[in-house]
N, C-alpha and C positions, 0 to 999 in steps of 0.2 A: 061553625067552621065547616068550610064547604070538605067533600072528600077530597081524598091527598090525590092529584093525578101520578100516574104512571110515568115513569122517567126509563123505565129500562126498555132495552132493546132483546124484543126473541130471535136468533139466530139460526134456530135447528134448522129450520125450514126452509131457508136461504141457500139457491145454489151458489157456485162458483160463479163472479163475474159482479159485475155491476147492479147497483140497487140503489132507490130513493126514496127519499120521505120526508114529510113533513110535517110538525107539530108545535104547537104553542107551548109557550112557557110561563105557566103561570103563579102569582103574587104566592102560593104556596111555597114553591122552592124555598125562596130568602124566610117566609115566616118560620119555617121548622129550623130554620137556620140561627133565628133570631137578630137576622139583619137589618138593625131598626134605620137604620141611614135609606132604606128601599119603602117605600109608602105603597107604588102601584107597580107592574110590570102590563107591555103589550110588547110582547116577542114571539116573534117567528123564529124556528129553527128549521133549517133546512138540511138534511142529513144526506151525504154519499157515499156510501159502502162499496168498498172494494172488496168482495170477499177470495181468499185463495184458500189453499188446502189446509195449512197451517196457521194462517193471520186473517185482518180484518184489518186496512186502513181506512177509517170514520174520519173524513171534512166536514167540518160543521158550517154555517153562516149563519147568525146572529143579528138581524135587524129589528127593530122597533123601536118602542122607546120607552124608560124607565122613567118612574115622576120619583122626584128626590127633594131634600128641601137646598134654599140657594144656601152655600156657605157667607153672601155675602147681606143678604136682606133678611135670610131665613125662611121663604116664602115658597112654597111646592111648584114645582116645575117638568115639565115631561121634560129629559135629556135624549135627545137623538143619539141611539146605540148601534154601532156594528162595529162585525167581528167575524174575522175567521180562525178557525182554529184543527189541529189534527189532532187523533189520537190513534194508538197501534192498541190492537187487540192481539195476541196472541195465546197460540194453544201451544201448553207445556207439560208435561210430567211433573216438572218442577215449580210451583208458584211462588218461591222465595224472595224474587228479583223486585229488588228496588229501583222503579225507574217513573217519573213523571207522567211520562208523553205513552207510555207501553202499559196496557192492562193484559198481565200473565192470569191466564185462566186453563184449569186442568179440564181433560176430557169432556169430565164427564157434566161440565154445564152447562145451559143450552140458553142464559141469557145475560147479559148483565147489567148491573144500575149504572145509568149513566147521569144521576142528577148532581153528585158532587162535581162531577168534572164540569156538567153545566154553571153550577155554582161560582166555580172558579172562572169559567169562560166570561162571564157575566161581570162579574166584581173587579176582574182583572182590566175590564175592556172598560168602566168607569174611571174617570182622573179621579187625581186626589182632591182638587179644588172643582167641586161642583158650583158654577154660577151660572146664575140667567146673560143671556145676550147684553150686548150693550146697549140700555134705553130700556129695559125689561123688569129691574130691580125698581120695586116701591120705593118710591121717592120722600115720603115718608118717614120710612125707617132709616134709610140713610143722610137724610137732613138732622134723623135726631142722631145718629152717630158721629155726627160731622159737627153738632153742636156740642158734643159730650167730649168730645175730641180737641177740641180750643177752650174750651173750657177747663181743663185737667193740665193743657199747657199755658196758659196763660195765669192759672194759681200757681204751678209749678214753679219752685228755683230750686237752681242746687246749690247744693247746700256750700260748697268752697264760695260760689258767688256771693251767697247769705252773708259772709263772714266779711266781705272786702264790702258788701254794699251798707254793711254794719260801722264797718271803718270811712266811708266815705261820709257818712252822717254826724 
């Protein structure tokens, strides 16, 4: 197992004003995660920091592409990803504040993890039905579905039919 990458951001050091950055995100995120639906990751993140005295608003973008398997063939696939996405950093006395889009952080911390929220950035920015393009699904497997398919309906009767086609005899 390769080492775990670094996902948090140091802030101490960062004046007031505008900041950028850029980093990958890699297949580690989803494994700690145990995101078996994710096989590979190639993503770029592109981070923009707005820092003020009190907050931090972090724009993220989110492009590359995630290999998944097809929901319709089964068959691994890169999916073309992006995303953008905000998040508020703020400095508080108080860290009790439940809120999504807002990371409450008291004084005295000087970075914080941002791999969960990538996490979510990521999995959220996935549909529910992942499939290859149209013409991309192994034809194969879908010919034997398609077989398995007429096959299931053409033994099928139901059953009230059973009963009159019983009577017609």
């Amino acid at each position: 197992m390769k080492p775990q990458q670094s996902y948090e951001l140091q802030f101490i050091g960062l004046k007031e004003g505008k900041h950028e950055m850029d980093w990958s995100i890699g297949y580690d995120l989803f494994e700690d995660r145990q995101a078996e639906e994710i096989i590979d990751t190639h993503l770029l993140t592109h981070l923009s920091i707005e820092k003020k005295e009190r907050l931090m608003n972090l724009y993220f973008e989110i492009d590359g592409t995630v290999k998944v398997n097809c929901d319709r063939c089964g068959e691994s696939f890169d999916f073309q990803l992006s995303t953008e996405n905000e998040l508020v950093v703020r400095f508080a006395n108080e860290t009790d504040f439940s809120d999504d889009d807002v990371i409450f952080l008291d004084d005295s911390k000087y970075k914080v993890d941002l791999s969960q929220h990538l996490y979510e950035f990521v999995m959220t920015a996935l549909p529910r039905r992942r499939i290859h393009d149209d013409g991309e699904c192994n034809e194969e497997v879908l010919n034997l579905l398609d077989g398995e398919e007429e096959e299931t309906n053409e033994n099928e009767i139901d059953p009230r039919w059973e009963a009159l086609k019983k009577l017609k005899n």
